[in-house]
C-alpha positions as CSV (number, residue, x, y, z in Angstrom):
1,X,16.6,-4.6,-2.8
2,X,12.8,-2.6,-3.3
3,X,11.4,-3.1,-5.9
4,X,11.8,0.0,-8.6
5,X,8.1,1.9,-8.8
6,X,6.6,1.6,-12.5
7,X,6.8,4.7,-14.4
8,X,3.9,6.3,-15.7
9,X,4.5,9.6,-18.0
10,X,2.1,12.1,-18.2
11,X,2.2,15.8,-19.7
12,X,0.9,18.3,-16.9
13,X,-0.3,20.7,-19.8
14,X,-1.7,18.8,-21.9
15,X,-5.0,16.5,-22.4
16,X,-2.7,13.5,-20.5
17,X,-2.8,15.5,-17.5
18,X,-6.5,15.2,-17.2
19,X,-6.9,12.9,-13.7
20,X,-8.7,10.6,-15.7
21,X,-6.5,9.6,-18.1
22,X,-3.8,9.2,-15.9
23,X,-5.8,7.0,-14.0
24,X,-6.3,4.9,-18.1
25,X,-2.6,5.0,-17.9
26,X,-2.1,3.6,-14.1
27,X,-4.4,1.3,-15.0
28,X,-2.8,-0.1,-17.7
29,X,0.6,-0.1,-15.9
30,X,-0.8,-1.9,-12.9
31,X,-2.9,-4.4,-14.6
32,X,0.1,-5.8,-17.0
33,X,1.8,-6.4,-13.5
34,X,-1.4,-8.2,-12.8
35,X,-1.7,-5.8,-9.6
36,X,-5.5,-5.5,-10.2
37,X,-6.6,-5.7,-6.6
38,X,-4.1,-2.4,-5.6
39,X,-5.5,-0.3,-8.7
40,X,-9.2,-0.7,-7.7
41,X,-8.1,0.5,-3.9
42,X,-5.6,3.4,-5.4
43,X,-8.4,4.4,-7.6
44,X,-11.3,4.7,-5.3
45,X,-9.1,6.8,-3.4
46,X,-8.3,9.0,-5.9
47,X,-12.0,9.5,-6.4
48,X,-12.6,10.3,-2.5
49,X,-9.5,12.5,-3.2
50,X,-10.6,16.4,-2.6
51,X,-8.4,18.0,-4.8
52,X,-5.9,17.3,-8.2
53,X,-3.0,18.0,-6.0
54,X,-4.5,15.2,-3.3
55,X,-5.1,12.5,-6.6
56,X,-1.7,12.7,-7.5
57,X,-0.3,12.4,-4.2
58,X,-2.4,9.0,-4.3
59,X,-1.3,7.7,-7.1
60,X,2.3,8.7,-6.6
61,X,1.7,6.0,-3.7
62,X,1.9,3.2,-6.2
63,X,3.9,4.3,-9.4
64,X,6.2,7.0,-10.6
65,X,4.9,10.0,-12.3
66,X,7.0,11.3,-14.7
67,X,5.4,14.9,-15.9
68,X,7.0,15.1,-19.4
69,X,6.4,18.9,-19.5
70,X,8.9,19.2,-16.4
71,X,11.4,17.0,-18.4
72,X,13.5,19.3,-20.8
């Protein structure tokens, strides 16, 4: 069985939809699961990333984003 993706909510409209602080909050996520090594790849590719659209894609790689403002 795979292994479920962590979830990571963020608010699209909001200040939490900044890239940056979703990157604080896949940070977080990834280091609790001790996964220190894949957040330091993930994030300099979100920094080479060439758009927000691109980032996201990126990072969707790894967890689950949950945009809470699409969630009603």
């Amino acid at each position: 069985m795979a292994k479920q993706k962590t979830k990571v909510y963020f608010d699209s409209r909001g200040p939490s939809g900044n890239i940056y602080h979703i990157l604080g909050e896949v940070s977080k996520a990834l280091r609790k699961e001790r996964r220190i090594v894949e957040f330091n790849k993930l994030r300099d590719k979100v920094f080479e990333s060439k758009s927000y659209a691109e980032a996201l894609a990126v990072i969707r790689e790894h967890v689950e984003l949950i945009d809470k403002s699409e969630v009603d």
